[in-house]
MILUMPA-339965 format. One record per residue (C-alpha): residue in three letters; x, y, z; residue number from 1. Coordinates in nm, 3 decimals, decimal comma, padded with zeros to 5 digits. Example, Ala and Ser with C-alpha at 12.3 -4.5 7.8 and 13.67 -1.06 7.14 Angstrom:
residues 2
ALA|01,230|-00,450|00,780|1 $
SER|01,367|-00,106|00,714|2 $
This chain:
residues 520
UNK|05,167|09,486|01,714|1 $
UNK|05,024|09,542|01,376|2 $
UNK|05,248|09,459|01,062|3 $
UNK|05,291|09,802|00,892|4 $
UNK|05,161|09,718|00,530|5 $
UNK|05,405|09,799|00,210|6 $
UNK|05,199|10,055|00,009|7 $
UNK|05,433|10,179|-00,222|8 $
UNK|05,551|10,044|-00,558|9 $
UNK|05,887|09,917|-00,540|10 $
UNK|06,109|10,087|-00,845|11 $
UNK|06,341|09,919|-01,048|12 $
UNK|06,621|09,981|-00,875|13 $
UNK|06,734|10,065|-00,515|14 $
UNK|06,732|10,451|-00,414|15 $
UNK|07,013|10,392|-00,215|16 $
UNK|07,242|10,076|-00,299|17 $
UNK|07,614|09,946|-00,145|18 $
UNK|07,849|09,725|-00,369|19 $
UNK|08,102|09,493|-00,212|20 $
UNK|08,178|09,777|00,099|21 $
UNK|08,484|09,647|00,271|22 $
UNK|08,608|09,816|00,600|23 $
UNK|08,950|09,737|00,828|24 $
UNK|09,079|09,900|01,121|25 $
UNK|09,346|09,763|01,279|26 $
UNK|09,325|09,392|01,384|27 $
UNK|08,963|09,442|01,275|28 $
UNK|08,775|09,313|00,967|29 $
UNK|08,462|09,531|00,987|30 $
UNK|08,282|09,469|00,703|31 $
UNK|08,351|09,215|00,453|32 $
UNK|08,165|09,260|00,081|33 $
UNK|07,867|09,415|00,199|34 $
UNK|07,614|09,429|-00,037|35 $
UNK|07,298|09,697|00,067|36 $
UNK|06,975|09,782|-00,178|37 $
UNK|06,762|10,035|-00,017|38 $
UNK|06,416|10,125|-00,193|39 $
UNK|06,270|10,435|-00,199|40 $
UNK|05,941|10,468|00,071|41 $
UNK|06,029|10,160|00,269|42 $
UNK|06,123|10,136|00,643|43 $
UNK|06,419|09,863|00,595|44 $
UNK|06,581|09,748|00,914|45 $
UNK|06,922|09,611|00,945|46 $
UNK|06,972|09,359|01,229|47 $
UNK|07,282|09,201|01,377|48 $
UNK|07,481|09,162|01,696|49 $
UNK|07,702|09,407|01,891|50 $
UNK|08,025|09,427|01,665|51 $
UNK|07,869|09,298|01,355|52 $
UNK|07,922|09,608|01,133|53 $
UNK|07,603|09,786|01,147|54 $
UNK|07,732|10,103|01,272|55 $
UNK|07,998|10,108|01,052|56 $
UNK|07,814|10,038|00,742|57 $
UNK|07,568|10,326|00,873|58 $
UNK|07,881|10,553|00,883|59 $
UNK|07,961|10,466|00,586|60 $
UNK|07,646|10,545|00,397|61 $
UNK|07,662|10,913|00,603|62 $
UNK|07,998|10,986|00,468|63 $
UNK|08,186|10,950|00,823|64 $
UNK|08,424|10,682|00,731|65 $
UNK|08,531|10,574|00,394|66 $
UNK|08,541|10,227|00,255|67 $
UNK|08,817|10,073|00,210|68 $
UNK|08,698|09,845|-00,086|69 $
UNK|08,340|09,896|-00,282|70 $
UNK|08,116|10,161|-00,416|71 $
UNK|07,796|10,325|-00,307|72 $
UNK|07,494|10,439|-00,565|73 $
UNK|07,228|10,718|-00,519|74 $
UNK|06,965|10,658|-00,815|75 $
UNK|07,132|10,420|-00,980|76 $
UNK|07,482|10,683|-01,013|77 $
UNK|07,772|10,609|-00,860|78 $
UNK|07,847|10,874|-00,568|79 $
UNK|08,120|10,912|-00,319|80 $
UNK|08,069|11,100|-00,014|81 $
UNK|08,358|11,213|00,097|82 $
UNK|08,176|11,380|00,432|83 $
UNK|07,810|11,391|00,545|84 $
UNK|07,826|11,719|00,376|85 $
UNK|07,825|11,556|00,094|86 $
UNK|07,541|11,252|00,225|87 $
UNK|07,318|11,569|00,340|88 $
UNK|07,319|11,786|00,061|89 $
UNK|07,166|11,497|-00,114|90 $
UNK|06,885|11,452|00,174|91 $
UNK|07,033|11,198|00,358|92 $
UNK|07,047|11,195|00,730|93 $
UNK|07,170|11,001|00,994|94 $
UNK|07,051|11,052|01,381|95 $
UNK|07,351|10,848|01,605|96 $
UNK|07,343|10,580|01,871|97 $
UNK|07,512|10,861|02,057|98 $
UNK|07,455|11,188|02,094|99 $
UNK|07,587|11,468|01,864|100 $
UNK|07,426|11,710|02,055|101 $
UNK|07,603|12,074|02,256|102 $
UNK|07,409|12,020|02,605|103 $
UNK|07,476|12,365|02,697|104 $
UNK|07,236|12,485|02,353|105 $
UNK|06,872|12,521|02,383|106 $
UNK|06,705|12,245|02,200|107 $
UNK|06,615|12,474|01,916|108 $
UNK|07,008|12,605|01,870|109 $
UNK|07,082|12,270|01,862|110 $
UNK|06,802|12,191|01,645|111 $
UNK|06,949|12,535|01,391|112 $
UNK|07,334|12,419|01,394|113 $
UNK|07,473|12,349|01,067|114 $
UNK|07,148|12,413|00,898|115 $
UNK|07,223|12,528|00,526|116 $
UNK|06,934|12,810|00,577|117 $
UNK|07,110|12,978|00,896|118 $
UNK|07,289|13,194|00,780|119 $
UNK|07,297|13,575|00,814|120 $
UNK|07,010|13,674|01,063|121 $
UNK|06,788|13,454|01,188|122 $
UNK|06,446|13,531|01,263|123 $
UNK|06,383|13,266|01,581|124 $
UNK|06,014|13,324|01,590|125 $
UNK|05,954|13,212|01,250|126 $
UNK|06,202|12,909|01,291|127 $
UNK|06,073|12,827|01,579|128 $
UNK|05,709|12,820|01,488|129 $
UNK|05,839|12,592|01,176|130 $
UNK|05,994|12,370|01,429|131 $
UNK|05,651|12,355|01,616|132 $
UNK|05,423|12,288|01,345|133 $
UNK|05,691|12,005|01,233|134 $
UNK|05,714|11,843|01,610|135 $
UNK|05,303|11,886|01,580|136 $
UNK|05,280|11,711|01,231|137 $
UNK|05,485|11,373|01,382|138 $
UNK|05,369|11,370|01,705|139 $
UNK|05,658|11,488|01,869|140 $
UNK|05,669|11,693|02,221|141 $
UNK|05,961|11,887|02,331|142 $
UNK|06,070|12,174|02,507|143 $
UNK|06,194|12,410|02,250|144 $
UNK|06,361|12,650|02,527|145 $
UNK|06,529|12,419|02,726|146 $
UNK|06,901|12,313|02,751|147 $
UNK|07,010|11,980|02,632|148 $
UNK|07,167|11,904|02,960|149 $
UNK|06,807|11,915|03,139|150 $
UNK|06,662|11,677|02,905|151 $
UNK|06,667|11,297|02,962|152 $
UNK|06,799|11,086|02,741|153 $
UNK|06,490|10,981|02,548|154 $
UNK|06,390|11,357|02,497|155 $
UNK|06,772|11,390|02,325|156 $
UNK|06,686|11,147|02,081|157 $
UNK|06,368|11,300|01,964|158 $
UNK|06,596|11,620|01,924|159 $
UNK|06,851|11,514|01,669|160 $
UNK|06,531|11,342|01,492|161 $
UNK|06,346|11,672|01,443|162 $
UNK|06,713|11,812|01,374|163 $
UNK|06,736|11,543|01,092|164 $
UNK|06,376|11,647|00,942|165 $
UNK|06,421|12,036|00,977|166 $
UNK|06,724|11,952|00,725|167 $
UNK|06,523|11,861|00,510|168 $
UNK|06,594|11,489|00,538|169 $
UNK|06,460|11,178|00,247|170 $
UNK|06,677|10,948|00,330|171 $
UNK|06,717|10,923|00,801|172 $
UNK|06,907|10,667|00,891|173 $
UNK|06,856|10,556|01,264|174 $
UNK|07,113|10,376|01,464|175 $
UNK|06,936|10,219|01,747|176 $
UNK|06,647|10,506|01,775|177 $
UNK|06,499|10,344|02,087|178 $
UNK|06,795|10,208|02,282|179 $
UNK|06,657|10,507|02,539|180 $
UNK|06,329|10,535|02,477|181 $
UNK|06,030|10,427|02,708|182 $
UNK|05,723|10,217|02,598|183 $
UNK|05,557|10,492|02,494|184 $
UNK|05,779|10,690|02,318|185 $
UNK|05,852|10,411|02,125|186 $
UNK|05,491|10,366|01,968|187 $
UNK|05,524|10,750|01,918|188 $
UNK|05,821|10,698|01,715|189 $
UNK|05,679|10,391|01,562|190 $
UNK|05,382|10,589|01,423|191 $
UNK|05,607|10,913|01,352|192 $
UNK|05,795|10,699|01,142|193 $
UNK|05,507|10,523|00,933|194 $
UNK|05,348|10,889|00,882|195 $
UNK|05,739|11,013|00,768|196 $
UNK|05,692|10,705|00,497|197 $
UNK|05,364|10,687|00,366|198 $
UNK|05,266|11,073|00,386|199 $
UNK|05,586|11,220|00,319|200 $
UNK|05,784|11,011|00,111|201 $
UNK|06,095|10,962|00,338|202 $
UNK|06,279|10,651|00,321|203 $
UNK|06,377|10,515|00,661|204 $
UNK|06,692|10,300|00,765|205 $
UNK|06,646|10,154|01,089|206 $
UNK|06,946|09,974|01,249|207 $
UNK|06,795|09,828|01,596|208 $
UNK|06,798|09,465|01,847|209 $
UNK|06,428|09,489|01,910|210 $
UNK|06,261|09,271|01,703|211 $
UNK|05,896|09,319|01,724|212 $
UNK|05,995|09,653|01,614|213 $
UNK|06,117|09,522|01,305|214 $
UNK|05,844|09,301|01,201|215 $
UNK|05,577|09,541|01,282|216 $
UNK|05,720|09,796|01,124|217 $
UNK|05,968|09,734|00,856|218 $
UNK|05,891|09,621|00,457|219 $
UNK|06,297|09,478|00,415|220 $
UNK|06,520|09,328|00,689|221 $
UNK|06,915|09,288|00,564|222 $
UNK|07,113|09,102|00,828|223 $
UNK|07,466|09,141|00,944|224 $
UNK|07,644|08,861|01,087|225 $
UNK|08,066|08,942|01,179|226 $
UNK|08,073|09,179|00,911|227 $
UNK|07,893|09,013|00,622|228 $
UNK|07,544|08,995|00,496|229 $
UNK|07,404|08,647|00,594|230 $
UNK|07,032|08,734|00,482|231 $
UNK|06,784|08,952|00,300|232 $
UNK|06,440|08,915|00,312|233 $
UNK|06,086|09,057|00,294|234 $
UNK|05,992|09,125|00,660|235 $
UNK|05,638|08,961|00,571|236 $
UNK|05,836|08,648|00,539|237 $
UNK|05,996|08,644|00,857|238 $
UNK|06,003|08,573|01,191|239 $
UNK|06,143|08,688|01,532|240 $
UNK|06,273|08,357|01,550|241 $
UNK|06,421|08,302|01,204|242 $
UNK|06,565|08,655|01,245|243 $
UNK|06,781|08,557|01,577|244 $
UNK|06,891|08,226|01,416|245 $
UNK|07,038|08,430|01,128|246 $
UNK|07,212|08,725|01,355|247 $
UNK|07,318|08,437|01,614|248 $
UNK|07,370|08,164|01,420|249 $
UNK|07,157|07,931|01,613|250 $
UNK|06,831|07,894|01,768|251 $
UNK|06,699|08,186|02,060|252 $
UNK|06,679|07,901|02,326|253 $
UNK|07,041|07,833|02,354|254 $
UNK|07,059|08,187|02,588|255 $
UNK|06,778|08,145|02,795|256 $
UNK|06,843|08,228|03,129|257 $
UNK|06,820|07,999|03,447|258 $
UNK|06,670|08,172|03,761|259 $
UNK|06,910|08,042|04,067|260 $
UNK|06,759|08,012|04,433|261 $
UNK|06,980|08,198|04,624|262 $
UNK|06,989|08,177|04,962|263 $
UNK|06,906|08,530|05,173|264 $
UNK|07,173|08,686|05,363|265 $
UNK|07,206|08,959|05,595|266 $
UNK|07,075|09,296|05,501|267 $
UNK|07,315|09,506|05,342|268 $
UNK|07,122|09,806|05,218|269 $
UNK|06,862|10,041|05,395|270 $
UNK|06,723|10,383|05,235|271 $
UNK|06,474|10,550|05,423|272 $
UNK|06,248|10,853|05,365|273 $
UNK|06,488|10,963|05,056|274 $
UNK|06,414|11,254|04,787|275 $
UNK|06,619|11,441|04,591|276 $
UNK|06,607|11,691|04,272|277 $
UNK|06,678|11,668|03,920|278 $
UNK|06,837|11,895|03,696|279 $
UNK|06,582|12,176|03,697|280 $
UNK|06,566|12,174|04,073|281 $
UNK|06,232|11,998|04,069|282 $
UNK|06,169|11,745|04,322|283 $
UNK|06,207|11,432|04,112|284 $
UNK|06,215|11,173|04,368|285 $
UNK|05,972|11,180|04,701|286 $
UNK|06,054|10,987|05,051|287 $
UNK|06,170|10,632|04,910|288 $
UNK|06,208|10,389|05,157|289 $
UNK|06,349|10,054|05,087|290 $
UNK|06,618|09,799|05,223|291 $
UNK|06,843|09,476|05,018|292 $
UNK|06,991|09,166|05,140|293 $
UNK|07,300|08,961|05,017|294 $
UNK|07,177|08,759|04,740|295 $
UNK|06,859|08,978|04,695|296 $
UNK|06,791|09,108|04,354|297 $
UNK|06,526|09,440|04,366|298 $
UNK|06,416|09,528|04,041|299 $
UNK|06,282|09,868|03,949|300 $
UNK|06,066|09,899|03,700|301 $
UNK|05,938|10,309|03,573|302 $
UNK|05,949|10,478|03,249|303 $
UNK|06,250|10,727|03,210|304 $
UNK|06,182|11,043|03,467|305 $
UNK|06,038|10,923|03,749|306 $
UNK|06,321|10,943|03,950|307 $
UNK|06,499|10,607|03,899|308 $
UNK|06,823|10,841|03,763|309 $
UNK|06,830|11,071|04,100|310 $
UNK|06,823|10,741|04,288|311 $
UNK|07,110|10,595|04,143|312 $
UNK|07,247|10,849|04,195|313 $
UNK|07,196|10,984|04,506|314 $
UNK|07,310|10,590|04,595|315 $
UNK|07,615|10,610|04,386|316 $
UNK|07,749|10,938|04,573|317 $
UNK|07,676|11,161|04,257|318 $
UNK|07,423|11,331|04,336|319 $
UNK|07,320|11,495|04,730|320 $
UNK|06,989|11,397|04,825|321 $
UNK|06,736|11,681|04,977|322 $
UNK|06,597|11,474|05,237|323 $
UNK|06,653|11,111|05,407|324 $
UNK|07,009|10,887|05,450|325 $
UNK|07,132|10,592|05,293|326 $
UNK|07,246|10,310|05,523|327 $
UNK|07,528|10,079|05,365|328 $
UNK|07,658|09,754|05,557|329 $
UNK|07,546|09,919|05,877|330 $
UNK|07,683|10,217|05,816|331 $
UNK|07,539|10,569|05,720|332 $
UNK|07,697|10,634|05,375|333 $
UNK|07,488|10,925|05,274|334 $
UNK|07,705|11,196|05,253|335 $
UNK|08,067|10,972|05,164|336 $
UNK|08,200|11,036|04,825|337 $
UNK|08,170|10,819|04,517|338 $
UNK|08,559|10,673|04,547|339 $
UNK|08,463|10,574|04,939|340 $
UNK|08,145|10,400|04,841|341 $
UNK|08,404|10,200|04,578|342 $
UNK|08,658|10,103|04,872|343 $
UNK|08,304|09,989|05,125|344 $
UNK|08,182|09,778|04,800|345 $
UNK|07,960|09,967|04,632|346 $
UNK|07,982|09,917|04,234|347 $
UNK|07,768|10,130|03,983|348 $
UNK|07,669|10,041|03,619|349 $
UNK|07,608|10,346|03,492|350 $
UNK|07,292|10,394|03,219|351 $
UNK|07,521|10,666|03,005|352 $
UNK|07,752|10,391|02,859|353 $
UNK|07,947|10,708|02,680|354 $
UNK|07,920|11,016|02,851|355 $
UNK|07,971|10,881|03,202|356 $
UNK|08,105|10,478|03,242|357 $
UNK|08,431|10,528|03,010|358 $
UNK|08,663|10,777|02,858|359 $
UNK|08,658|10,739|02,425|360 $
UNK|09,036|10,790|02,328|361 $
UNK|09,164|10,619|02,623|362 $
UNK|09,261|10,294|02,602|363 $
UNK|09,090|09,968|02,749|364 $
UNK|09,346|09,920|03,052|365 $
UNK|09,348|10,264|03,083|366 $
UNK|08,941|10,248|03,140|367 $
UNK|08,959|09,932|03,288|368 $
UNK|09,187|10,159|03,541|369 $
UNK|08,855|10,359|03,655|370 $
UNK|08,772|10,129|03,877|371 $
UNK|09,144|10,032|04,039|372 $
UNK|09,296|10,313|04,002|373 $
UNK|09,227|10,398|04,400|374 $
UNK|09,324|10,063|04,479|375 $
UNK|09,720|10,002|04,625|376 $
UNK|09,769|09,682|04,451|377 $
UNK|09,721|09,836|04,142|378 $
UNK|09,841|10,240|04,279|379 $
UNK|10,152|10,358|04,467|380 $
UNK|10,236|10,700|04,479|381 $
UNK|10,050|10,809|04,158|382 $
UNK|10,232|10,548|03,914|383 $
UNK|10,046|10,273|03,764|384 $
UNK|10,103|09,910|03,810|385 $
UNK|10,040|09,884|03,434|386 $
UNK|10,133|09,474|03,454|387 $
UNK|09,869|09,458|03,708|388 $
UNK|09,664|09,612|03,511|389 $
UNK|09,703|09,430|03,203|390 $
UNK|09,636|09,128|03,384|391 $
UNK|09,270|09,274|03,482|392 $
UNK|09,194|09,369|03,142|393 $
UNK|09,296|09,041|03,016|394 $
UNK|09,062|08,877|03,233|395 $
UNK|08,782|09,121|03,153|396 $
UNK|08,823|09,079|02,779|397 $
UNK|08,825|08,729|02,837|398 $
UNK|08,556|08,635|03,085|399 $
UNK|08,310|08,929|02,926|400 $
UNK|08,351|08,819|02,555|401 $
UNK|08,481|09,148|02,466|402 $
UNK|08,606|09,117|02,096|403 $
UNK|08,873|09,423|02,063|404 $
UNK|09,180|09,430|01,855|405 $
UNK|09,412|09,475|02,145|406 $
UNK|09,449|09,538|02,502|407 $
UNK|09,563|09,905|02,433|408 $
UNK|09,310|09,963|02,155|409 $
UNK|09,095|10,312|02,240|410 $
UNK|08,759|10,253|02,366|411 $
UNK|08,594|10,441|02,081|412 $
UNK|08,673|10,146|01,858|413 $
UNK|08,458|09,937|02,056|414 $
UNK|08,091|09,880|01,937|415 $
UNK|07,822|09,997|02,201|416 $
UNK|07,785|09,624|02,313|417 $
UNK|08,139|09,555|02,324|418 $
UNK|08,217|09,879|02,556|419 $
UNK|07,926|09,808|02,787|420 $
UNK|08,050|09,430|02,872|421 $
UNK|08,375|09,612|02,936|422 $
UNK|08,227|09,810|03,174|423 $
UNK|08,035|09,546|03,316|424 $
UNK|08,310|09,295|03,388|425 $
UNK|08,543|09,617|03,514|426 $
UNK|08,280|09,628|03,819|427 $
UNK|08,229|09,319|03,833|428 $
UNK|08,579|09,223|03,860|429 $
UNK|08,614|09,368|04,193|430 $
UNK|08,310|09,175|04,332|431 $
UNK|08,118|09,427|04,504|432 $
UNK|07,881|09,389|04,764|433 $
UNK|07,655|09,573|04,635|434 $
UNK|07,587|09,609|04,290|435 $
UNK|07,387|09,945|04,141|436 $
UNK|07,235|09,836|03,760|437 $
UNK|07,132|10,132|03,566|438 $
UNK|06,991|09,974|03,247|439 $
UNK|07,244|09,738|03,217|440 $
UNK|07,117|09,542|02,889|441 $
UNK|06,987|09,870|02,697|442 $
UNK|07,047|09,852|02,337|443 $
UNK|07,229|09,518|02,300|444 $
UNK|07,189|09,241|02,119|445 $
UNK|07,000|08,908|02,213|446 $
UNK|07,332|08,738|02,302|447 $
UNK|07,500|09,013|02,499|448 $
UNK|07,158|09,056|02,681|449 $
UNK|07,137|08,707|02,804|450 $
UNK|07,513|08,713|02,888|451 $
UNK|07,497|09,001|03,046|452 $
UNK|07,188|08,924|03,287|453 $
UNK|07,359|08,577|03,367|454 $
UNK|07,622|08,774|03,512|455 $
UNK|07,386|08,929|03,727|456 $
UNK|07,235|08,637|03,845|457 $
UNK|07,628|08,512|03,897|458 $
UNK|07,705|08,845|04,083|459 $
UNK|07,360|08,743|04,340|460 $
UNK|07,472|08,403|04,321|461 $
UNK|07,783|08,493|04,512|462 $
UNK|07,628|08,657|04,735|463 $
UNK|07,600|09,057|04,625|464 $
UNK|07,302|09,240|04,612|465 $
UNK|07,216|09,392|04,348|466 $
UNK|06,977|09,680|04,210|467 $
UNK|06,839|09,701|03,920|468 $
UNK|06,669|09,931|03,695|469 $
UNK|06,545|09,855|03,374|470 $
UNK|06,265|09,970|03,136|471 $
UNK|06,219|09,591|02,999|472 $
UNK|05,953|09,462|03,221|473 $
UNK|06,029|09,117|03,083|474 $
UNK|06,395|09,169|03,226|475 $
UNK|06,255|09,282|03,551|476 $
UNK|06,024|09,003|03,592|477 $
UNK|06,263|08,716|03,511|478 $
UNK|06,591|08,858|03,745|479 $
UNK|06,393|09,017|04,056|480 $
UNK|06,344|08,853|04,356|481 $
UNK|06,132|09,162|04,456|482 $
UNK|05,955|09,443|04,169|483 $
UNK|05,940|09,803|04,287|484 $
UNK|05,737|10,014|04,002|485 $
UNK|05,798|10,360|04,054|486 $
UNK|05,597|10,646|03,919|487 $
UNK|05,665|11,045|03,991|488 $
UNK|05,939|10,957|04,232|489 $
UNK|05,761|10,703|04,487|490 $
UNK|05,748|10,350|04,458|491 $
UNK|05,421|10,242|04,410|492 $
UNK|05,456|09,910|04,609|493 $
UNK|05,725|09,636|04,637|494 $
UNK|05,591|09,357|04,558|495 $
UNK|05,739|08,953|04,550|496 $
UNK|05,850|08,816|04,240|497 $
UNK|05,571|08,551|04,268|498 $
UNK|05,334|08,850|04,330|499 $
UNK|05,451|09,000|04,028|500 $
UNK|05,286|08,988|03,689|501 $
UNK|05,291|09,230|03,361|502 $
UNK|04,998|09,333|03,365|503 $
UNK|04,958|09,427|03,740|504 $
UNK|05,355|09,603|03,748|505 $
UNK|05,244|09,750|03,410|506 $
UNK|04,938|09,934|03,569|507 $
UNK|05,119|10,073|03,861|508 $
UNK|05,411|10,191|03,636|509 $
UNK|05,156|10,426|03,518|510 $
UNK|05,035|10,515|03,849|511 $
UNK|04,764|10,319|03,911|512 $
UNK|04,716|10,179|04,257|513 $
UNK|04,586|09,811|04,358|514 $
UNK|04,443|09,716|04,691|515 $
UNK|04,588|09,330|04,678|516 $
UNK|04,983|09,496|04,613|517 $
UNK|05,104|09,509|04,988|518 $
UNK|05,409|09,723|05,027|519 $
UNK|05,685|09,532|05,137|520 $
């Protein structure tokens, strides 16, 4: 990647500036004297583990959560913001990790709620030839008409951007922008966002793990480590690996990941001739054919909407397929439900970390229940064995390095890679025979990543299969013991890992065929 250039003069002092932010919630220490200086017409990125108060801070600086301790300055004034009413009506924005969308809305509704110019009638055809010539201007292509519940998850987030920038937003803050976005969307974003800075003015805070993002992109980098600032520099100065020794505290190499030799069992899964549709009753995925063995990692590697989502699906029991059956441990599982694919062995890692894999104001046992709650040791005549439970979400906490305040703590205190090692270790802590991966590392930190694909390699190493499907070809090329690229619903081929390269799983992920990748 090219390092984006700083072109603009820096002022005197920061547009946007925090003093000494402090932040509790219970049993937590969030943020700890934060100190932020934000300059006007400068991408600057803010880096830092799951948990380490990036989100918060973000909040913060929207208006969503006071601080407990500190002040924040707009121009050089000191401002409170006692709602993001108050952060927006002096242009700054903030698009979520999650979504903050109504999927029932058109995108354009959802792209005219809570704007200050709504009000009274509306004329839609000039709003939504504005919206247009604004998704035209950045490079941005939606469907204005359709629902939010059709789109995929990348298409979401390029809605509550062009939400942000119809608002009339200086000032977007952007909490992990491309957690769901493909390859290419991200270099669309990459270049929306260096036309947003150096034609239009707007200042840009990105909060995100991926690093080459950051140095090709950003002018500042502030780093978060367990709630303090433990660096600030120019991003010219820096380097991937200087940046993961400050949000780690020690060097990169100490979490690479060890590829086991497994030995192959007996096959365990067989799909054959399989399709199903998506959400707008389009055919999504055509006549897949595959089968997994015990101690067999597949890897599927496609950018978002190419069916990877109905096939998960389909697998998991949430979705009916239109054509083909689904063999599991010799049996035909394709029309059981998703609670009798639990009690056979089946365990699914949902990619929807939030909408689908837990419940927000429950509590950790009580999500850590979602996958026991079926289960008699844990279940007798609709009461909870909540001692049982516990015990469970002890171990989880525990054995997943999940940092929460307590075991009854809600799961919407968690940060996003806190909540998705919960989830993790509550599948894995059932041992499945077969486990389903649906993007299983996706907007986490370096650490969590390599924890969490070590437990994948742990779950193969005991013998599970597992499936996985990932947009990080790096992830997919240094887990799989066989690499299916998908594209428009087939798999291209299925190729050996040691048949396997970038560049050749790269070119069929786009659709391109090779005569020397057999199918499998």
């Amino acid at each position: 990647m090219v390092r984006f250039p700083f072109t603009h003069p820096e002022p005197e002092e920061p547009l946007l500036a925090a003093r000494g932010i402090t932040k509790r919630f219970p049993g937590v220490l969030a943020l700890h004297r934060v100190d932020l200086d934000v300059k006007a017409g400068e991408i600057h990125a803010v880096l830092g583990q799951n948990g380490a108060g990036k989100t918060t801070l973000m909040n913060i600086l929207f208006g969503l959560l006071q601080p407990d301790e500190g002040q924040l300055y707009f121009r050089g004034q000191r401002v409170h913001f006692r709602s993001p009413h108050d952060a927006l009506a002096m242009g700054i924005s903030m698009v979520h990790q999650t979504r903050k969308l109504v999927s029932a809305h058109s995108v354009l509704e959802n792209i005219l709620l809570g704007h200050p110019g709504t009000r009274g009638f509306l004329n839609l055809r000039t709003i939504r030839r504005e919206v247009e010539e604004l998704c035209h201007r950045y490079g941005f292509t939606v469907d204005l008409g359709a629902k939010v519940w059709q789109l995929s998850e990348g298409e979401k987030q390029w809605v509550e951007i062009l939400k942000a920038l119809y608002g009339g937003a200086k000032i977007l803050i952007l909490d992990e922008p491309t957690s769901v976005l493909t390859p290419p969307e991200v270099k669309t974003l990459m270049a929306s966002l260096q036309a947003l800075v150096q034609d239009h003015g707007v200042t840009v805070i990105l909060v995100t793990h991926k690093l080459p993002i950051v140095t090709a992109i950003s002018h500042t980098v502030t780093v978060l480590r367990s709630g303090t600032v433990v660096a600030r520099l120019r991003t010219c100065e820096a380097t991937e690996q200087l940046l993961v020794q400050h949000m780690i505290g020690q060097d990169i190499s100490s979490y690479s990941i060890s590829d086991l030799l497994v030995e192959k069992g007996r096959p365990l899964l067989r799909v054959e001739h399989l399709s199903a549709y998506n959400d707008k009753g389009v055919l999504s995925l055509r006549g897949v054919t595959f089968s997994l063995h015990e101690g067999e990692i597949l890897g599927i590697a496609g950018v978002t909407g190419n069916g990877q989502e109905e096939l998960v699906q389909v697998l998991a029991g949430l979705r009916p397929p239109a054509s083909g059956r689904v063999l599991f441990d010799g049996r035909d599982v394709t029309w059981l439900s998703p609670l009798d694919r639990w009690r056979m062995g089946i365990g699914y890692i949902p990619a929807e970390r939030y909408e689908i894999a837990s419940v927000a104001t429950l509590t950790l046992v009580e999500n850590a229940a979602l996958n026991f709650h079926f289960d008699p040791l844990f279940s007798r005549r609709g009461l909870f064995n909540h001692p049982g439970l516990e015990k469970v979400t002890r171990h989880i906490l525990s054995h997943y390095r999940v940092k929460a305040p307590h075991l009854y703590a809600q799961a919407r205190h968690l940060s996003g890679g806190n909540l998705q090692k919960l989830i993790v270790g509550r599948v894995l802590a059932r041992k499945p025979k077969l486990l389903i991966a649906h993007l299983p590392t996706q907007g986490l930190d370096v650490e969590a990543t390599a924890f969490l694909r070590g437990k994948l390699l742990e779950a193969k190493a005991g013998g599970a299969a597992v499936l996985l499907i990932s947009e990080d070809l790096d992830e997919i090329l240094s887990l799989s013991d066989w690499v299916a690229p998908i594209y428009e619903g087939r798999f291209v081929a299925i190729l050996p890992r040691e048949g396997a390269d970038a560049e050749t799983v790269g070119a069929m992920m786009a659709g391109l065929r090779r005569e020397e990748a057999g199918v499998s």
